[in-house]
Steps between C-alpha positions, in 0.01 A plus 500: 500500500216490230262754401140391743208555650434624875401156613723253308756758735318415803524170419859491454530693809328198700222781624221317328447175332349461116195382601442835715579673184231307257297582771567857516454511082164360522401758717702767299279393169144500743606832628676742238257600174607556142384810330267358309339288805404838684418692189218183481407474854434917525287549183782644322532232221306170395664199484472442138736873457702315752493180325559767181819684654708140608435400125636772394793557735697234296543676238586817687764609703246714737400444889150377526354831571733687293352291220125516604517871492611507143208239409336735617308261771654691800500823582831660616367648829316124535827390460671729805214388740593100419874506528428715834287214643752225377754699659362590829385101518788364401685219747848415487687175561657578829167666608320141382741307733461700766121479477513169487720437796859383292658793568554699781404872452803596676696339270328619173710809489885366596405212157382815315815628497721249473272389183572845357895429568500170360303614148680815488751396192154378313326898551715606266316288188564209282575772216823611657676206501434396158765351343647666184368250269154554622524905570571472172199304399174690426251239590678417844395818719162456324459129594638598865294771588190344374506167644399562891249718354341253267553199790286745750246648244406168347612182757389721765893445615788684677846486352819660541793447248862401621809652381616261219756233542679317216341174388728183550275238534116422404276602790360255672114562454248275338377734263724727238302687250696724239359785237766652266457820406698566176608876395736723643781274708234171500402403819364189635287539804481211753270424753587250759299378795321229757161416477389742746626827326383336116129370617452825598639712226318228246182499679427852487578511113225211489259651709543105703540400805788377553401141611338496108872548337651197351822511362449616176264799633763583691826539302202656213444739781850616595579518140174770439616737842819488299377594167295797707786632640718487207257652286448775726845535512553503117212771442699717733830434306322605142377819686874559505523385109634142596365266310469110656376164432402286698613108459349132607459406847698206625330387801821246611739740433872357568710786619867524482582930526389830584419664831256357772298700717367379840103618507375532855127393469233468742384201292799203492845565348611618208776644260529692189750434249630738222741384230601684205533333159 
């Protein structure tokens, strides 16, 4: 078992096949709106304040239009009326299947729930089955917690965090990008992933295509959604008087200890390594 997303499940469960699922995604990103996309498209906001808000959500641990509202580009009751409409218009994997015919309607339900039973032992968060090293850590639960945030707010990416497993052996992905952060109990922060998962991640913080990354784009890319979610969690460690540094990147970084975490993405594979020093 392994922390997942409805249809890598289905997948595993033989009810679909992957491409019924990238099929199913592309209609998931046509379909479902972001915040800002309806604030646009009903008058709300311009694009240049929406343009204004995703520049500013890296440095700021705020939802979109929690964020707009303090810039002050949003108003609050504006706000109400878009996550209603994104709500009420929202589509589902299991209801994508079934409208496209991979999934029997009849069957939606039965997977539902044995989905549910299957990710139960993940429901309970990532936070609770910290190790005591890392409980211990400061810059850990910040790193944790803000990483599926900053993967959806800025690579437009979902991403669920595994419980953490002792590191024996180097992953085996392509790419391995660390950032140390030095202060209280150092931490080195390790990114590790296909070319799927880091085109996307890099291409965002370029403002690219991804077809336009070459390799040095790429690992520069990585390296800068690391640095933005590092320093965002550093700022919230010195609003609890903890000062931090933070170190070099090393963008082939050999790793030999720590704690790996499995990240369920909807964007290639990937892992997250944390390693005291």
């Amino acid at each position: 078992m392994s922390v997942k997303f409805f249809g890598q499940f289905l997948i595993e469960q033989g009810e679909v096949d992957a491409g019924h699922v990238r099929q199913a995604l592309d209609l998931l990103e046509r379909t479902n709106k972001h915040v800002g996309e309806i604030a646009v498209e009903t008058e709300r906001m311009t694009e240049a304040e929406a343009d204004r808000v995703n520049q500013a959500q890296r440095g700021s641990d705020l939802a979109f239009g929690d964020l707009a509202v303090k810039l002050g580009v949003l108003e609050r009751q504006d706000l109400v009326d878009c996550l209603r409409i994104q709500r009420e218009g929202r589509l589902m994997m299991g209801e994508a299947l079934v409208r496209l015919g991979h999934l029997a309607d009849d069957r939606l339900g039965e997977m539902l729930d044995a989905f549910k039973c299957d990710q139960a032992q993940y429901e309970v968060g990532v936070m609770a089955h910290l190790p005591d090293p890392l409980a211990n850590n400061r810059i850990a639960p910040y790193v944790l917690d803000l990483l599926p945030k900053f993967a959806r707010r800025i690579a437009d990416m979902t991403l669920k965090v595994g419980d953490p497993l002792v590191l024996t052996q180097s992953p085996p992905f392509r790419y391995r990008i660390s950032l140390p952060v030095q202060g209280h109990r150092g931490l080195e922060i390790t990114l590790v992933g296909d070319r799927a998962f880091c085109a996307r991640v890099a291409a965002a913080m370029a403002g690219q295509p991804e077809s336009a990354l070459d390799e040095e784009l790429l690992v520069d890319g990585v390296g800068e959604f690391l640095n933005v979610l590092c320093g965002n969690a550093m700022s919230a460690l010195e609003r609890d008087g903890v000062e931090t540094t933070l170190g070099v990147p090393d963008h082939d970084a050999e790793l030999a200890d720590g704690w790996i975490f499995d990240l369920a993405t909807s964007h290639g594979r990937a892992a997250l390594v944390l390693a005291q020093f």
